[in-house]
C-alpha positions as CSV (number, residue, x, y, z in Angstrom):
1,X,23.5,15.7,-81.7
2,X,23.2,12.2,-82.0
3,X,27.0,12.1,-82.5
4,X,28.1,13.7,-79.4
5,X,25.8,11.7,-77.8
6,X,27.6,8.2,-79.0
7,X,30.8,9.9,-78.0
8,X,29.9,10.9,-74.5
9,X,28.7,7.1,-73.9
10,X,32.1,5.6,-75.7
11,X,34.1,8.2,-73.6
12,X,32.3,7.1,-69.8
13,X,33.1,3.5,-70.8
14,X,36.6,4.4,-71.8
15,X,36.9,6.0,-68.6
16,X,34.9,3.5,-66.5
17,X,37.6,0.5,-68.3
18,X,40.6,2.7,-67.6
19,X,39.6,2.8,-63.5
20,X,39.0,-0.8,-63.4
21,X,42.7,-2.0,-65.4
22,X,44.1,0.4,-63.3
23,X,42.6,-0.8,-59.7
24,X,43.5,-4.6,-61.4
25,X,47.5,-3.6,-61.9
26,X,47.6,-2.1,-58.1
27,X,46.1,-5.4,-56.9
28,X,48.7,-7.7,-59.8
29,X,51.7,-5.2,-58.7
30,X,50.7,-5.3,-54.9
31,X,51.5,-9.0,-55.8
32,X,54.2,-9.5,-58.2
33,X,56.8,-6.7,-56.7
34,X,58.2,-7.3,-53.0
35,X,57.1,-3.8,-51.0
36,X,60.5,-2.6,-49.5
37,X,58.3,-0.8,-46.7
38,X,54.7,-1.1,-45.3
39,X,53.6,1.9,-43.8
40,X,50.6,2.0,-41.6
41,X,48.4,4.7,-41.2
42,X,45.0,4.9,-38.5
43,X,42.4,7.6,-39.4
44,X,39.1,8.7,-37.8
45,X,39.5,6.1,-34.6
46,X,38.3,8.0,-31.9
47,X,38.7,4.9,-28.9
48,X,41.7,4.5,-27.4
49,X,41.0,0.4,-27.4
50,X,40.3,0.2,-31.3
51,X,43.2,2.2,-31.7
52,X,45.6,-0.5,-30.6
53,X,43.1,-3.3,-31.3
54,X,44.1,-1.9,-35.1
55,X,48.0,-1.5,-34.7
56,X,47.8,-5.4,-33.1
57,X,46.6,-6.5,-35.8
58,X,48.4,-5.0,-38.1
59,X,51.8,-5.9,-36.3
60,X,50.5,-9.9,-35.5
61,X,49.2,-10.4,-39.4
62,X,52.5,-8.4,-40.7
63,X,54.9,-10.9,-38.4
64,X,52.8,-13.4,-39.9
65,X,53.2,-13.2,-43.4
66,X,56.0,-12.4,-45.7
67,X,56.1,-8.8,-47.2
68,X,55.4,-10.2,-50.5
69,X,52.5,-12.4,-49.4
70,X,51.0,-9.2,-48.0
71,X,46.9,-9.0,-48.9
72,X,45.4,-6.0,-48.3
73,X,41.6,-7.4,-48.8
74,X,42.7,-10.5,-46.3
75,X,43.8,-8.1,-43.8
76,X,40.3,-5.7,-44.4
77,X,38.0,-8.8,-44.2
78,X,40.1,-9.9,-40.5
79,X,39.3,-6.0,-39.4
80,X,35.8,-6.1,-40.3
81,X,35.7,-9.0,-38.1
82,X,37.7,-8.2,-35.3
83,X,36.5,-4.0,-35.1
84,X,32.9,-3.0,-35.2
85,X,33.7,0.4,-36.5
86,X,36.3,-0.7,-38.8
87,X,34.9,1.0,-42.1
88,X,37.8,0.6,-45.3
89,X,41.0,-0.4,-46.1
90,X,42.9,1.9,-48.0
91,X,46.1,1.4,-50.0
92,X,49.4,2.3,-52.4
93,X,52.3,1.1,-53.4
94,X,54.3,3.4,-55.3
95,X,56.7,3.2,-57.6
96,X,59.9,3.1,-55.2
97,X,57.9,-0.2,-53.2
98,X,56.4,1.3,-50.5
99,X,53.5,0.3,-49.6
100,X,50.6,2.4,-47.9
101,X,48.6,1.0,-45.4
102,X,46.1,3.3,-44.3
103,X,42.8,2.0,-42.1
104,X,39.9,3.9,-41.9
105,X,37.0,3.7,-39.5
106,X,33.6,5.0,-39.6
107,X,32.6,8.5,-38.8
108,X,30.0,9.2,-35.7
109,X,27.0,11.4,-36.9
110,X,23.8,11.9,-34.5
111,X,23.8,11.3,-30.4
112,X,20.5,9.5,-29.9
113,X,19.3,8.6,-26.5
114,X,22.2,10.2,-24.8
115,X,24.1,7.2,-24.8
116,X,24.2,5.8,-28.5
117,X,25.9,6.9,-31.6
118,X,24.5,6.6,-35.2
119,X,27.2,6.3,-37.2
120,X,27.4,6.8,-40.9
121,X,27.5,3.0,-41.9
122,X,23.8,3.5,-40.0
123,X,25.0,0.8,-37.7
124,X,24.1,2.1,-33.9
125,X,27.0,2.0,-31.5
126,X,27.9,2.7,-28.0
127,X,28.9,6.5,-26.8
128,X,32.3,5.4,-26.1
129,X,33.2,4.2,-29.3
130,X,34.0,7.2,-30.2
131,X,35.1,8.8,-26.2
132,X,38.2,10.6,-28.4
133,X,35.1,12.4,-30.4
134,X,33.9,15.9,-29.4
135,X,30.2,15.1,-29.7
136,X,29.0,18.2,-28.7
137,X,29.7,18.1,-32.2
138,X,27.1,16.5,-33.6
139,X,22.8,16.8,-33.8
140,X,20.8,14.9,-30.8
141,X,17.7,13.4,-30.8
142,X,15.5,11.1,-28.8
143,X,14.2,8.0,-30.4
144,X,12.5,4.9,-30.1
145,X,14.3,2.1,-28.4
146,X,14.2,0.0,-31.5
147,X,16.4,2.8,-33.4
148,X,18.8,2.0,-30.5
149,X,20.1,-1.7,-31.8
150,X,22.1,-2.3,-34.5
151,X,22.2,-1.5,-37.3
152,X,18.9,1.3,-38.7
153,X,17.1,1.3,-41.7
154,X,18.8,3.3,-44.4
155,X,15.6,5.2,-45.1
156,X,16.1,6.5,-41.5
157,X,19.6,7.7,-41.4
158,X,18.7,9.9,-45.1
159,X,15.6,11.3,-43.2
160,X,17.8,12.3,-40.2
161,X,20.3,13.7,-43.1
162,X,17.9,16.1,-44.5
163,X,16.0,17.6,-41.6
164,X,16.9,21.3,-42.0
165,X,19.1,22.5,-40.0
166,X,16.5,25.2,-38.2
167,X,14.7,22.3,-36.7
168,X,17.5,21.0,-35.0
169,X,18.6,24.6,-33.9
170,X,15.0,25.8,-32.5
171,X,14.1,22.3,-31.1
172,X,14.5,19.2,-29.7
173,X,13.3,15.8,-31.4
174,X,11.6,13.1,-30.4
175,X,11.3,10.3,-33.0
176,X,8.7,7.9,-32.1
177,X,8.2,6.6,-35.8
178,X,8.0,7.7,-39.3
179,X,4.2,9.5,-38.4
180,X,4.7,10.6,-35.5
181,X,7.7,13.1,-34.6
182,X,7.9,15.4,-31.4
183,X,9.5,18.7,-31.5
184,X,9.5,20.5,-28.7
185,X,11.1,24.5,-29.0
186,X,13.7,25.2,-26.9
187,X,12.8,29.0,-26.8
188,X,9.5,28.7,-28.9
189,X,6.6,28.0,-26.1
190,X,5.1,25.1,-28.4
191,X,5.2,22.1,-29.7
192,X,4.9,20.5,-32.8
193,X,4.1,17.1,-33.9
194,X,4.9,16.2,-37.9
195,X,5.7,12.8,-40.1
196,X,8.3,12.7,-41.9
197,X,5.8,14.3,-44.7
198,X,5.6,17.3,-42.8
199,X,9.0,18.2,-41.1
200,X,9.5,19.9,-44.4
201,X,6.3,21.7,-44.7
202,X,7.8,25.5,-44.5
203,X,4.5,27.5,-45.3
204,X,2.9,25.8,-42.0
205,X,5.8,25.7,-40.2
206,X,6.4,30.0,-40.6
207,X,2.5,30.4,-39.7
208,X,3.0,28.8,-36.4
209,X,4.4,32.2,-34.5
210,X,1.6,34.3,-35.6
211,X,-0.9,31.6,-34.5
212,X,0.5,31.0,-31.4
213,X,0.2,34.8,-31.1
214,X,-3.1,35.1,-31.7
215,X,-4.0,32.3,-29.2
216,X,-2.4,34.2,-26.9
217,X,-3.7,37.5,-27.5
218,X,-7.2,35.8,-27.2
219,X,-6.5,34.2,-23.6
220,X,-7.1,31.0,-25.2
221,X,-3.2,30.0,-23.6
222,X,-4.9,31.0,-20.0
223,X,-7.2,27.5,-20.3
224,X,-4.5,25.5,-21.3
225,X,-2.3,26.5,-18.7
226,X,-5.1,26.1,-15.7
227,X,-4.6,22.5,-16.9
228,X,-1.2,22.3,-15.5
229,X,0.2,22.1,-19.3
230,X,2.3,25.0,-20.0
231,X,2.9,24.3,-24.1
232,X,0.4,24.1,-26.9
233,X,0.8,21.4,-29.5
234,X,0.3,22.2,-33.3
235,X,-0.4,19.2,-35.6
236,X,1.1,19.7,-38.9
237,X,0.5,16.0,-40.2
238,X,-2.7,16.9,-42.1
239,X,-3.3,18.5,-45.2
240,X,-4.3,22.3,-45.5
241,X,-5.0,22.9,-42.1
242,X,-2.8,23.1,-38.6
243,X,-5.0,21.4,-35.1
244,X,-4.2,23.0,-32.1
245,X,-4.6,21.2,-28.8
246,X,-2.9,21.1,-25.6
247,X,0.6,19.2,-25.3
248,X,0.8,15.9,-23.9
C-alpha cells in the first residue's frame, strides 16, 4: 500500500512538471520561430462595441509590432485594461507557424435588479454588456443596492450557485443580506423568509403546503386578509420550529 501510494505522488508530480515544460516551450517557441499567420478568434462577446473594441486592438497592436515580437501576455494585460469583460487570452502555435489567437470574455450568469448582470468573474456589470445575450436565459433576483457595484463577494456568487433550482422555479428572491432572504411564490400564496442557513432546509421547506393548508382550513387566512395582506409569511431562520405571521 505504501508503495502505490509513493507512486501515485511521483506520478502527479511527473505529470504536474510535464504541464508546466510544456506551457514553458509554447511560450520559448511563441518566441524563437516567426508565426507565418496570426489568426484571431472572439468568443462569448455578446456587445456589439466590445466586439470591435477587441478586433481594434488586435489589428492596432498587430500593425504595431513585428510577427515575431508578438506577446500574447502583453496583448492580454492591454485587454484587461481596455475591456471590462475581457476574461482570458487563449493561444497556439502549431507546428506549420500559425498562430492562434483566440479572446475570450466572461460569461453573464444572474439578472439582478433588472438592469445589472453578475457575471462569472463576480464582477457586476451593466444589462447591455451583454445586449447580444438572450437573458431570459438566465436566474433573476432582487438584491441589495450594495450587490449592485462592482465587483461581489465570492461567498455570494457560490451561494447564488447552489440555491436549488426549485426555489428559483416556484419563487422570486429578494436578497436583503446573508440573514435575511425574501421569497415570495409565484403560484404558492406565501412567503418565506430564510438565511442562507435555511434556503436549504428541505424537511421545513416540504411542511410548508400542509401548514398553509391547515391555516386555511382553520380561517386563520380570513384575519390576515381583513388586514389588507393577502400572503402569509413563514420564518424558516430558526431551529426546529417554523413562525407564521402575516407578510410585510
Amino acid at each position: 500500500m505504501k508503495n502505490i501510494f509513493s507512486r501515485l505522488i511521483l506520478l502527479s508530480l511527473l505529470t504536474l512538471l510535464s504541464y508546466r515544460c510544456f506551457c514553458l516551450f509554447k511560450k520559448v517557441y511563441f518566441k524563437v520561430a516567426t508565426p507565418a499567420e496570426i489568426q484571431f478568434e472572439i468568443k462569448d462577446f455578446y456587445s456589439s462595441k466590445f466586439k470591435k473594441d477587441a478586433e481594434d486592438l488586435f489589428t492596432v497592436y498587430l500593425d504595431n509590432q513585428k510577427k515575431d515580437e508578438f506577446n500574447p501576455d502583453a496583448f492580454s494585460k492591454l485587454l484587461s485594461e481596455k475591456i471590462p469583460v475581457f476574461k482570458s487570452l487563449n493561444w497556439d502555435l502549431d507546428l506549420h507557424k500559425v498562430a492562434k489567437i483566440e479572446i475570450c470574455g466572461c460569461l453573464p450568469k444572474f439578472v439582478v435588479n433588472q438592469n445589472f448582470i453578475i457575471a462569472e468573474n463576480c464582477k457586476v456589470f451593466p444589462k447591455e454588456y451583454f445586449e447580444q445575450f438572450d437573458n431570459s436565459k438566465l436566474k433573476e433576483l432582487t438584491v441589495s443596492p450594495k450587490y449592485c457595484k462592482g465587483e461581489i463577494p465570492e461567498c455570494f456568487y457560490q451561494f447564488l450557485q447552489k440555491i436549488p433550482s426549485p426555489i428559483w422555479e416556484e419563487y422570486t428572491i429578494n436578497y436583503e443580506k446573508p440573514t435575511f432572504i425574501k421569497l415570495s411564490g409565484i403560484v404558492k400564496k406565501f412567503e418565506i423568509i430564510v438565511d442562507e442557513k435555511a434556503v436549504f432546509d428541505k424537511t421545513k421547506l416540504t411542511k410548508l403546503e400542509d401548514i398553509y393548508q391547515d391555516v386555511e382550513n382553520r380561517k386563520l387566512l380570513k384575519k390576515s386578509l381583513k388586514s389588507g395582506t393577502k400572503k402569509l409569511a413563514f420564518d424558516l431562520r430558526f431551529d426546529n420550529r417554523i413562525l407564521v405571521s402575516r407578510s410585510v
